[in-house]
C-alpha positions as CSV (number, residue, x, y, z in Angstrom):
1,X,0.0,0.0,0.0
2,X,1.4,3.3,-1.1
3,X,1.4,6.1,1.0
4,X,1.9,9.7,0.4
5,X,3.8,11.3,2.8
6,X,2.4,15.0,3.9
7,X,4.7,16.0,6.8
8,X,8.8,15.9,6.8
9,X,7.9,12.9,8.6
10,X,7.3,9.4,6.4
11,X,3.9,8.4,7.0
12,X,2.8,5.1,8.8
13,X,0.1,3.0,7.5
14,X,-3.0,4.7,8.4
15,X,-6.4,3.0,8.7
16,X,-9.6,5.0,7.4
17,X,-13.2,3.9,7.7
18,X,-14.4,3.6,4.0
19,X,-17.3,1.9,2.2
20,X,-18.0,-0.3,-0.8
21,X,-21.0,1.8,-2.6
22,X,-18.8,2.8,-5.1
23,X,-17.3,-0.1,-6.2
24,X,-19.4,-3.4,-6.6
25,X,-16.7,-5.1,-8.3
26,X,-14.5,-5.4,-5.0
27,X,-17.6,-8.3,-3.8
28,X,-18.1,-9.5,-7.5
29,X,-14.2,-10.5,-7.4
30,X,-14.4,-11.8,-3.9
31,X,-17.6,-14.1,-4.5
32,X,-15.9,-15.5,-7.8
33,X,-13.0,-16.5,-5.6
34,X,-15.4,-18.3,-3.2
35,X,-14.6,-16.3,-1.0
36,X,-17.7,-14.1,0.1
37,X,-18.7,-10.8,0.3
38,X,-16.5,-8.8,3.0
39,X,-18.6,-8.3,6.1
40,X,-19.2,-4.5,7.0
41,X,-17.9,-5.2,10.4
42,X,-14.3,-4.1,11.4
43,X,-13.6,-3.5,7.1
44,X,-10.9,-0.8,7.4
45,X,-8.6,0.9,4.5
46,X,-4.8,1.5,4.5
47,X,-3.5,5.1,3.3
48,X,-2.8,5.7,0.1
49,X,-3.2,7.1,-3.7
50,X,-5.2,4.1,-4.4
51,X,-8.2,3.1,-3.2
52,X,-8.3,-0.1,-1.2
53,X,-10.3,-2.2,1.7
54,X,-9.0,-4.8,4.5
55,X,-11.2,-7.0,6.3
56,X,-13.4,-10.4,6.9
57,X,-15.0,-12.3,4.4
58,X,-18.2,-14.2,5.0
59,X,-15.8,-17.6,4.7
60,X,-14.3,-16.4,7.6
61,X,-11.0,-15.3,5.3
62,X,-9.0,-12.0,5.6
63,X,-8.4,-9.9,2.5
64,X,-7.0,-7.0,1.3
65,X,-8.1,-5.6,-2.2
66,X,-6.5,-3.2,-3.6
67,X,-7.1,-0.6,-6.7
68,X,-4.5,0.4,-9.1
69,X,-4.9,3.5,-12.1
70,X,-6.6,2.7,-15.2
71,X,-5.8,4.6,-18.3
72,X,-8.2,6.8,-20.3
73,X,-8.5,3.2,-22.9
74,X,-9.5,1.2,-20.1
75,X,-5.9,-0.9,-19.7
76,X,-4.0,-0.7,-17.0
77,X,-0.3,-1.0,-17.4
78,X,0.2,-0.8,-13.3
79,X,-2.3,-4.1,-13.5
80,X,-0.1,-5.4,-16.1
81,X,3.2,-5.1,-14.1
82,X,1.8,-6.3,-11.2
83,X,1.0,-9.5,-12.6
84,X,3.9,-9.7,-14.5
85,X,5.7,-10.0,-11.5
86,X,3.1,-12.4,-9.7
87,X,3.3,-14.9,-13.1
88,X,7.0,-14.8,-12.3
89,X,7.1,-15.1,-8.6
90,X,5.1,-18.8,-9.1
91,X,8.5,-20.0,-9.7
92,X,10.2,-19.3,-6.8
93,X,10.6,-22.2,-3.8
94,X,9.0,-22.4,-0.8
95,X,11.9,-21.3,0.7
96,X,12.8,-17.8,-1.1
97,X,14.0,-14.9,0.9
98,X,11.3,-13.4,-1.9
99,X,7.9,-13.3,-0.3
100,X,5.0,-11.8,-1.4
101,X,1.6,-11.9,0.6
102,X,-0.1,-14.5,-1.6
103,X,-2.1,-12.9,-5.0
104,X,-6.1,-14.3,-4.8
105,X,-7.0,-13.2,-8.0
106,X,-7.7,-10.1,-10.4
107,X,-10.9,-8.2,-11.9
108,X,-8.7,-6.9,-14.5
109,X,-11.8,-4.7,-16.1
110,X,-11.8,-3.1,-12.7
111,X,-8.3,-3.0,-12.0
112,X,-8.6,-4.3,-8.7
113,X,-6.6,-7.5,-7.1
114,X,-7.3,-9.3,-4.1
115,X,-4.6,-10.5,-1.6
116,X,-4.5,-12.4,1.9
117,X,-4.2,-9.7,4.7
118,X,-1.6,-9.9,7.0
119,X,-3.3,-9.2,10.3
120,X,-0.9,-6.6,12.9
121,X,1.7,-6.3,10.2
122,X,3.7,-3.3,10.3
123,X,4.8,-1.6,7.2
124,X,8.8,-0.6,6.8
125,X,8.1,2.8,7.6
126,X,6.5,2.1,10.9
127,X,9.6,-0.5,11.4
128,X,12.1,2.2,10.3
129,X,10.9,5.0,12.8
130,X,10.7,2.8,15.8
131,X,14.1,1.3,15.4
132,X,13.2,-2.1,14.9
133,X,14.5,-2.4,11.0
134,X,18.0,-3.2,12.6
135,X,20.7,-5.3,10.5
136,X,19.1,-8.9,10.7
137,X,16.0,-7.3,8.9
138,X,18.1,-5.2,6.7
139,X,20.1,-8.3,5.7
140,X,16.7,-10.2,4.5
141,X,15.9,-7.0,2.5
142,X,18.9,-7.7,0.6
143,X,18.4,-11.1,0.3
144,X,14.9,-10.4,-0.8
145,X,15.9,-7.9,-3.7
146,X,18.8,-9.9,-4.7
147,X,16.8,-12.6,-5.1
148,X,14.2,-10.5,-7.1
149,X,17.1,-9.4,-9.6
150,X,18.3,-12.8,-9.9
151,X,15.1,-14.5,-11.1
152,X,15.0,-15.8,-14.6
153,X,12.5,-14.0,-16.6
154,X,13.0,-15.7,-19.9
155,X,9.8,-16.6,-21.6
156,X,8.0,-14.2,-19.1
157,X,5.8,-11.0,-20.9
158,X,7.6,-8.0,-18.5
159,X,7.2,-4.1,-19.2
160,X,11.0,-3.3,-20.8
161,X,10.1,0.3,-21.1
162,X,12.4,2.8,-19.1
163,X,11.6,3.8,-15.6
164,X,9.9,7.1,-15.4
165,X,11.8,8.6,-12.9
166,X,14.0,10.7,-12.7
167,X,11.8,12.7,-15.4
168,X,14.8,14.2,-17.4
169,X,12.4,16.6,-19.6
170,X,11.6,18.2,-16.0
171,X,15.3,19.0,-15.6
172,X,14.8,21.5,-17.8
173,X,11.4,23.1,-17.0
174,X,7.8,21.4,-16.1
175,X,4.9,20.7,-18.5
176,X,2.0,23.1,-17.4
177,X,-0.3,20.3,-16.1
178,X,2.5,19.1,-13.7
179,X,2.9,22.7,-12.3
180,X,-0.5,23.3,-11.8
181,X,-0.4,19.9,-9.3
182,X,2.0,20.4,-7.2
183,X,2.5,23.0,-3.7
184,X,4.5,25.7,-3.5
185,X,7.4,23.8,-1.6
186,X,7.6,20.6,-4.5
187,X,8.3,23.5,-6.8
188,X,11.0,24.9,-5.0
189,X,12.2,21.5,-4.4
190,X,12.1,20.9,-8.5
191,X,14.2,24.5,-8.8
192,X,17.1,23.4,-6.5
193,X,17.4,21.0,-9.3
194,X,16.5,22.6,-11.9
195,X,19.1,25.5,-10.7
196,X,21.7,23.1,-10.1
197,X,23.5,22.6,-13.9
198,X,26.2,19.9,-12.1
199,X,23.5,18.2,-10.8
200,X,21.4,18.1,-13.9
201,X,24.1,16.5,-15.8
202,X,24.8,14.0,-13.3
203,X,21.6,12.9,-13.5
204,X,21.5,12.6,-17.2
205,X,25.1,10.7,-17.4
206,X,23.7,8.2,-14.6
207,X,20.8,7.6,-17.1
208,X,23.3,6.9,-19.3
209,X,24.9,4.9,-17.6
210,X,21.3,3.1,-16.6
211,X,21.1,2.3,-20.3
212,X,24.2,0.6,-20.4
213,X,24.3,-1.2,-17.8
214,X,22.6,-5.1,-17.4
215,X,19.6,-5.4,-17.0
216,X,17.2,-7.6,-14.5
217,X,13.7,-7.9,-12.9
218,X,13.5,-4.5,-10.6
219,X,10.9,-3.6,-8.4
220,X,11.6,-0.1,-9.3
221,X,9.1,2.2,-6.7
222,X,11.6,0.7,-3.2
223,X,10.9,2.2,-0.2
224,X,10.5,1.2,3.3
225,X,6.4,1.4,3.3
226,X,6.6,-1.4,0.2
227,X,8.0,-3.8,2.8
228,X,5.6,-5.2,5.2
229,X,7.2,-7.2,8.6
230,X,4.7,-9.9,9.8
231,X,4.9,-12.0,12.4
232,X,8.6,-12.2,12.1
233,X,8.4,-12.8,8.1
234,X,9.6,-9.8,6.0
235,X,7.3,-9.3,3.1
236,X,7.8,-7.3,-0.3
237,X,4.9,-5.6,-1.8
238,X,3.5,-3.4,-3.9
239,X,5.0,-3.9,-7.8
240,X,3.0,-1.6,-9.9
241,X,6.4,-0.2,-11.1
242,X,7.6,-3.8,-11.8
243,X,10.2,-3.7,-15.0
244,X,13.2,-4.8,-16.8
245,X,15.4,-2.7,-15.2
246,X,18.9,-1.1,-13.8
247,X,18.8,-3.7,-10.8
248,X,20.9,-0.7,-9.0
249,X,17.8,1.2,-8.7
250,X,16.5,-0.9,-5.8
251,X,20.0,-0.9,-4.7
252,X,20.2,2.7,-4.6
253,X,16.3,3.2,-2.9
254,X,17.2,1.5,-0.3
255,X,20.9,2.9,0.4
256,X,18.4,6.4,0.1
257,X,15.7,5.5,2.7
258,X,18.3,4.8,5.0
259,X,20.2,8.3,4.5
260,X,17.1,10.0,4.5
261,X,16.3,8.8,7.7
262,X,19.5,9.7,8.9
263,X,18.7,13.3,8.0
264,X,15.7,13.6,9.0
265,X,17.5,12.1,12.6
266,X,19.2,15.0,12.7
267,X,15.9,17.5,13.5
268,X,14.0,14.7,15.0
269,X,16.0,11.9,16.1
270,X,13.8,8.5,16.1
271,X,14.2,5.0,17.6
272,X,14.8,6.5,20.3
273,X,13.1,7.0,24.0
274,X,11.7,10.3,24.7
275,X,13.2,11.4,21.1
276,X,12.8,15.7,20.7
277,X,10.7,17.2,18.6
278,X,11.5,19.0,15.3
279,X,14.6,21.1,16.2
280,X,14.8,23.2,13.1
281,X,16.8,26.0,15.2
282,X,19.6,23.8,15.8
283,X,23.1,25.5,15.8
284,X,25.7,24.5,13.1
285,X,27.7,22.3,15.8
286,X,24.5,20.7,16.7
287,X,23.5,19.9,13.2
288,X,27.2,18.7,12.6
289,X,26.8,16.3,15.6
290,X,23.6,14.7,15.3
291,X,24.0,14.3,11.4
292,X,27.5,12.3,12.6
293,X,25.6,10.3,14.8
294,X,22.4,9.5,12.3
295,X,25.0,8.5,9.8
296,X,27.0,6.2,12.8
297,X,23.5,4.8,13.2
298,X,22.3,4.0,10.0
299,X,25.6,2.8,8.0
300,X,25.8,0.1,9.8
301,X,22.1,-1.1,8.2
302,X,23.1,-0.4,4.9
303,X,26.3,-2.6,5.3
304,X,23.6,-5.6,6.6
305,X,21.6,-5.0,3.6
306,X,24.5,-5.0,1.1
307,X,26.1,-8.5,3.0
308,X,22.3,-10.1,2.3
309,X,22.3,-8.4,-1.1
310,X,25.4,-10.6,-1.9
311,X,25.1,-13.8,-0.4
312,X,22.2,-14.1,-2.9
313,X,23.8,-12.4,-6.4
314,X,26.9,-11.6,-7.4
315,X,26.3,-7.9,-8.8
316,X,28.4,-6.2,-12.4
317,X,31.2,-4.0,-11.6
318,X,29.7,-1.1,-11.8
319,X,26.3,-1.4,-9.7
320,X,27.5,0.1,-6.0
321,X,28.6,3.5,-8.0
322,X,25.0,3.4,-10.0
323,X,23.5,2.5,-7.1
324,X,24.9,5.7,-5.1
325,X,23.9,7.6,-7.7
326,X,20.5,6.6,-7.1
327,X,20.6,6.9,-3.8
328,X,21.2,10.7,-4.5
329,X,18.8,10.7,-6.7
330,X,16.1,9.0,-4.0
331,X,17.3,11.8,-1.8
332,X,15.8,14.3,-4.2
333,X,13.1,12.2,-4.4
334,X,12.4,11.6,-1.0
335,X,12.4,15.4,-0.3
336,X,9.9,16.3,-3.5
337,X,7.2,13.8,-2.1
338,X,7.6,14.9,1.9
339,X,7.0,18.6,0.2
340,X,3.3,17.6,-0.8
341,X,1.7,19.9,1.6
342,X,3.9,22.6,2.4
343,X,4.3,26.2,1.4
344,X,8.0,26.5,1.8
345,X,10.9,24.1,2.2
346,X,12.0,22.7,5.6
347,X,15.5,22.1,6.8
348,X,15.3,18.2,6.5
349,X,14.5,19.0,2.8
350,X,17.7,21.6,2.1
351,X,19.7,18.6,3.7
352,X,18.6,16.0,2.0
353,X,19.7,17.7,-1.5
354,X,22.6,18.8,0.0
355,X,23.4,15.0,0.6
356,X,21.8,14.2,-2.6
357,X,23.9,16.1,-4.3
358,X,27.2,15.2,-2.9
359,X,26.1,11.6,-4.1
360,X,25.1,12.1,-7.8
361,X,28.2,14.5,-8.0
362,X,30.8,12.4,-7.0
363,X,29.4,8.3,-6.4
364,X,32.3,6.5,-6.4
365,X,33.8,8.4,-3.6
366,X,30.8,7.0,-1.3
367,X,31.0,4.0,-2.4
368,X,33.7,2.7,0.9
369,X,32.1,5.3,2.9
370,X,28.7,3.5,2.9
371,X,30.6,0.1,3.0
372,X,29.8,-1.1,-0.2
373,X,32.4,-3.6,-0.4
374,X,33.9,-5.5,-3.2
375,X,31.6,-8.9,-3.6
376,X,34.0,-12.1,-3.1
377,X,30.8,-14.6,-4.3
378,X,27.6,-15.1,-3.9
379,X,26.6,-18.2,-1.4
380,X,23.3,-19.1,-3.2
């Protein structure tokens, strides 16, 4: 489930009361699956840019359908990708560090999938923020994606179109329509970029260097709230972005959710008890100090993620440097989306393209410094 954030904060899964006038297909989908019609008791929604409802069935089973964009034509190319993936995740074991909570079935004229719920699971976000995604999870996130980019997809009908973001026409200026949609503080988000002529061409020579590079089955949208941690069982969710891609993309994503947390550490430190609120009047030694400290912290996770990452796949010689790039680039990123619903920029954002920057201007001098080692062998 996809959630928008709308505070310098990343959002937790939120649950909203919602009802099922609107869209009859959700039951029609559940009663061809012999499953039932969802029982209005307790049915409960995530947060999120799509619509979506959790609860009971009459059968007794819990489900969680889900809504994904359809185009103007009716198709849905989200839909598409999503069960792309699912077609190809049938062939992993039992076993796999891969897991997915289990597809039911589609109403691909609706656009809507149905999925067993995971009852009390906690997305990444929520994880993240309380300090509990510590190195033995971050270790099965590597081994998860790893194992995502090393799956065979031969035979298999997956979107090889490139990934949309970053948008390089935007580099330059925005479309109208795109202006229009977005608050005052994306904008000056997009102009620290725009502004920036070093950074706009680092971002076009890493997309050339994208293009060039091998090319596997990404998830290609990675961020802590498409993880879900159950029961002690470390899920991956949420593929409408699903491609033939730069495998270093997920790489960098995650290397990026971690230094953005670290940043955001720095004005509200979290995981911790009685944590301070947003100090955005922090002196310069301050700032200097707890950024030290969030980076001391959260190294240490992307080191357990990369060990993971390669005791499943051994990765081309040039992936760590894409991935930093990326990981600048998700920094950017990060920093756009959290701007949703402001009217001017906050610290956390100027520091996140500060460190954003640094990373897409210069990638392979972080590769040691986030202890991106050399690989030696994968132990498959």
């Amino acid at each position: 489930m996809t959630v928008t954030a709308s505070t310098v904060q990343p959002a937790l899964q939120r649950y909203r009361p919602t009802e099922l006038d609107t869209a009859p297909e959700v039951n029609e989908l559940l009663e061809r699956l012999g499953l039932g019609r969802f029982l209005p008791d307790g049915l409960t929604a995530f947060g999120g840019r799509n619509d979506n409802w959790a609860g009971t069935t009459v059968s007794g089973d819990q489900v969680f359908v889900k809504t994904v964009a359809r185009a103007p034509d009716g198709t849905s190319p989200e839909l598409d990708r999503t069960l792309a993936y699912e077609e190809l995740a049938g062939r992993l074991p039992v076993d796999s560090p891969l897991r997915s909570p289990a597809h039911l079935g589609t109403h691909r004229a609706a656009a809507i999938s149905a999925y067993r719920l995971l009852p009390g699971a906690r997305s990444g976000s929520e994880v993240a923020l309380d300090g509990d995604f510590d190195d033995a999870l971050c270790r099965e996130a590597g081994r998860a994606v790893a194992t995502l980019h090393g799956l065979d997809a031969n035979g298999a009908e997956i979107d090889a179109g490139e990934a949309p973001l970053p948008p390089l026409g935007w580099l330059e200026a925005f479309p109208w329509s795109a202006l229009q949609e977005r608050s005052m503080a994306q904008i000056a988000a997009w102009k620290l970029v725009q502004d920036d002529a070093e950074v706009v061409a680092a971002l076009h020579l890493l997309r050339d260097r994208e293009r060039a590079a091998p090319r596997t089955p990404a998830h290609c949208d990675l961020r802590f709230d498409q993880f879900i941690h159950h029961e002690g069982t470390l899920y991956l969710c949420d593929w409408e972005e699903f491609r033939i891609a730069d495998p270093a993309r997920d790489v960098g994503a995650f290397i990026g959710e971690w230094l953005f947390q670290a940043t955001y550490s720095v004005f509200a430190p979290t995981g911790a008890p009685n944590a301070p609120t947003l100090g955005f009047d922090l002196t310069h030694e301050e700032i200097i100090e707890r950024g030290s400290a969030g980076l001391r912290r959260h190294i240490p996770r992307v080191a357990a993620f990369w060990q993971g990452y390669l005791e499943r796949r051994d990765p081309d010689a040039g992936l760590t440097e894409r991935a930093v790039g990326f990981a600048g680039w998700h920094m950017y990123d990060r920093l756009i989306a959290t701007a949703q619903a402001h009217a001017t920029l906050n610290p956390v954002a100027r520091a996140a393209a500060g460190i954003g920057r640094v990373l897409l201007l210069n990638p392979s001098a972080a590769v040691a410094t986030l202890r991106l080692e050399a690989h030696s062998g994968s132990s498959r």
